[in-house]
C-alpha positions as a printed Julia matrix, in Angstrom:
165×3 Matrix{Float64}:
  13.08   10.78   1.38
  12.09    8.52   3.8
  11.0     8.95   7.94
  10.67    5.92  10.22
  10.5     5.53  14.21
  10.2     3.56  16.77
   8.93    4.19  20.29
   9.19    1.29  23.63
   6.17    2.66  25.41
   4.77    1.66  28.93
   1.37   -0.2   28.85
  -0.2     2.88  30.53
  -3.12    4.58  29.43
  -0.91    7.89  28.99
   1.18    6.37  26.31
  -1.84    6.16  24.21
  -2.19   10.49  23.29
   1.9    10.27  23.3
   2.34    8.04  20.37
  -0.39    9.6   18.65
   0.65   13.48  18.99
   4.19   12.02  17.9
   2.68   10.73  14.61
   0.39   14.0   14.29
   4.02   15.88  14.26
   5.71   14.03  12.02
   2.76   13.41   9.66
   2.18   17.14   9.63
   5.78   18.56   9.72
   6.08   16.03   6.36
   3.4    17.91   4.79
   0.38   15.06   4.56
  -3.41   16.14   4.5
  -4.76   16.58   7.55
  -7.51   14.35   7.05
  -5.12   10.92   6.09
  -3.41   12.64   9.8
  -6.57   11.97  11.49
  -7.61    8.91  10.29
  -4.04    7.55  10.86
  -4.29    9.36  14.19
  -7.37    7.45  15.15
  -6.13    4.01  14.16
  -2.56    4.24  15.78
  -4.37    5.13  19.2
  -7.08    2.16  18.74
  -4.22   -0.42  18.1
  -2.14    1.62  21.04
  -5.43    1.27  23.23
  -5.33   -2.54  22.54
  -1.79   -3.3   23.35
  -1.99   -1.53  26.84
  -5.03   -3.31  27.5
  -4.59   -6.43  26.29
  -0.79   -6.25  25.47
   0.35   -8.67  28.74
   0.43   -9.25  32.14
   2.26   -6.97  34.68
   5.67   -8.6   33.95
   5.42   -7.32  30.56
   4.94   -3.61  30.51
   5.79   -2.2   27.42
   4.8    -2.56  23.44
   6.45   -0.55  20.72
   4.97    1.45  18.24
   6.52    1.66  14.84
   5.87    3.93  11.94
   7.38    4.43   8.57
   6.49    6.97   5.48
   7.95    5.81   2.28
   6.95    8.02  -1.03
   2.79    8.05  -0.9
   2.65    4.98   2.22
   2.52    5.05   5.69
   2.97    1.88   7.62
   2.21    1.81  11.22
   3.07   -1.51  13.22
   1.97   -2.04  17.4
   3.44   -4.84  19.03
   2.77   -6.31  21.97
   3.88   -9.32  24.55
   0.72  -10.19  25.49
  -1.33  -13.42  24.8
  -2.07  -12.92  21.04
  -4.6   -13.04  18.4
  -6.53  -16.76  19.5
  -7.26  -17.43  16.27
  -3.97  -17.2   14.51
  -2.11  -20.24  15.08
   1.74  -20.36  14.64
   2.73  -21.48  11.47
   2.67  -24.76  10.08
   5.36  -27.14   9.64
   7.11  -27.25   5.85
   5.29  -29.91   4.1
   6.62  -33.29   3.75
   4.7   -34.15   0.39
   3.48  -32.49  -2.82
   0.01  -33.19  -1.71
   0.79  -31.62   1.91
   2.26  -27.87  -0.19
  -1.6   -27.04  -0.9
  -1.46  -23.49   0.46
  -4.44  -22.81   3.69
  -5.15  -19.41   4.03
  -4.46  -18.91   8.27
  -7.24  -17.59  10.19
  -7.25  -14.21  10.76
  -9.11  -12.39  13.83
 -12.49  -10.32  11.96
 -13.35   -7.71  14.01
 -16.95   -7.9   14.86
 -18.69   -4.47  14.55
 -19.44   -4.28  18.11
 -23.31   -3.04  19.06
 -23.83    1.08  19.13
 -24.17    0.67  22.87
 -21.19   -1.5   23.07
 -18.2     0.39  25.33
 -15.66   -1.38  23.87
 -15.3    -3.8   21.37
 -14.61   -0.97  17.74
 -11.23   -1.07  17.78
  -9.92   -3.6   15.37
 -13.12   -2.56  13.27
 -12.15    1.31  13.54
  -8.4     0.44  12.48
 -10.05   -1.29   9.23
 -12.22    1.49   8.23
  -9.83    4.05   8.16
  -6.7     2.17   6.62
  -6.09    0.64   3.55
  -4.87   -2.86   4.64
  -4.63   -4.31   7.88
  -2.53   -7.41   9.01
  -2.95   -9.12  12.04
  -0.25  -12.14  13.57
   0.89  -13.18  16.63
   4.82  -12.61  17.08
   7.21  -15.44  15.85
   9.04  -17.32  18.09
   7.4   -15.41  21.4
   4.29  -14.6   22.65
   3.09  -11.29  21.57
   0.59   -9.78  18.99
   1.41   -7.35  15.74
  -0.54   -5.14  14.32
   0.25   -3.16  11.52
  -1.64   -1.04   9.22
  -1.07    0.75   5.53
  -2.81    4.31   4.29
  -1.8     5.7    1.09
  -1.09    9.25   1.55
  -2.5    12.54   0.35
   0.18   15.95   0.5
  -0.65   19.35   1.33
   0.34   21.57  -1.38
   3.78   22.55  -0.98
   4.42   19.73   1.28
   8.12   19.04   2.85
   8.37   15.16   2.37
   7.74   14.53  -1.36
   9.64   17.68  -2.34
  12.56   16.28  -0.77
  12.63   13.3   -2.94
């Protein structure tokens, strides 16, 4: 058995706590250890923090939130319609030549562990330390960032999700 939602949110600060007691519920009503809960908990409302901060100007006022939980993986994804990452340029152009099919490995935004005074500044690290793998792009074809984010997960005994299967 698989769950998966989605969620338009409004780039407002109390959007943040919604999306995260949503995945809380669901996480916990499936059954998975409350510890994988929390750390998933903590990323989805760092990545959730970032779109409504960063996510766009006033005309744009809403990012989605995306999760799924297939067998022992959860996949979060946050997108955005802001800016994007700077240092993840669109992709390149097929190549014309053998020579030009080298592959490049694309730039990808490293989170700088920000200073322990720092106010801001963890979040992107945060997301990394408590997930398994992290991708970072810019949307395709319009401006916007994605975020998304894989944990393995760990079931309470008894649990309702991998029963079902």
């Amino acid at each position: 058995m698989s769950i998966w939602w989605s969620l338009h949110l409004r780039r407002e600060a109390a959007s943040v706590p919604l999306a995260r007691r949503l995945l809380l519920g669901t996480m916990e009503t499936a059954g998975v250890d409350p510890d994988i809960c929390y750390d998933l908990a903590v990323a989805l409302s760092e990545a959730c923090a970032n779109a409504v901060e960063h996510g766009g100007d006033a005309a744009t006022e809403d990012y989605r939130v995306t999760a799924f939980i297939d067998g022992d993986t959860c996949r979060i994804e946050v997108t955005d319609s802001g800016p994007g990452f700077r240092h993840c340029p669109a992709p390149p152009a097929p190549p014309h030549t053998a020579a030009d099919r080298a592959p490049t490995p694309a730039p990808v935004p490293t989170p700088a562990q920000a200073p322990a005074f720092a106010e801001d500044g963890r979040g992107l690290f945060l997301i990394e330390a408590l997930t398994d793998h992290v991708l970072y792009r810019n949307r395709t074809g319009r401006p916007g960032a994605v975020v998304s984010f894989d944990k393995i997960l760990k079931w309470r005994e008894g649990a309702a999700l991998p029963m079902a299967s």
